[in-house]
C-alpha positions, 0 to 999 in steps of 0.5 A: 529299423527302429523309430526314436522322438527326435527330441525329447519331449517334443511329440512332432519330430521322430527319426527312423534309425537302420544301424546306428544311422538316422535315415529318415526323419519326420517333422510336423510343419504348419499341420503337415508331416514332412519326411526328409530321407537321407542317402548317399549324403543328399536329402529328399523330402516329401510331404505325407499325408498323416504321420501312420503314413509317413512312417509306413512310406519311411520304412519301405523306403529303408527296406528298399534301400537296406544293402546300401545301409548296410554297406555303409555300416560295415565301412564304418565298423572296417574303419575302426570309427567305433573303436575310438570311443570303446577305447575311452571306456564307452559302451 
């Protein structure tokens, strides 16, 4: 699990990442952070009450979820999806 600024340069918008996928992102909204977590294709938000505990709330969220990350990345890696951009000189 690893947390990236969203965009950059912009201080109010981070993403938490298990494997190569954004499961989780975090958003100040009008002096709110709202957390939007992502499985199986659908979103959930949730309104947190400061950014420590929304991560907090993200992260045991990704824990409690991790086989299905897992799985989910391992499909991707059988399926040869990375494969296409090594093939173009990619790292």
């Amino acid at each position: 699990m690893r947390w990236h600024l969203t965009v950059q340069n912009v201080p109010n918008m981070h993403s938490l990442y298990v494997h190569a996928g954004e499961v989780a992102r975090m958003q100040l909204v009008d002096g709110r952070w709202i957390a939007t977590l992502r499985l199986n294709g659908q979103e959930k938000t949730r309104e947190c009450s400061s950014l420590e505990a929304s991560m907090a709330g993200c992260e045991a969220w990704a824990r409690r979820h991790l086989p299905h990350f897992a799985a989910a990345h391992e499909r991707i890696m059988e399926e040869g999806v990375f494969r296409a951009f090594r093939s173009k000189g990619r790292p």
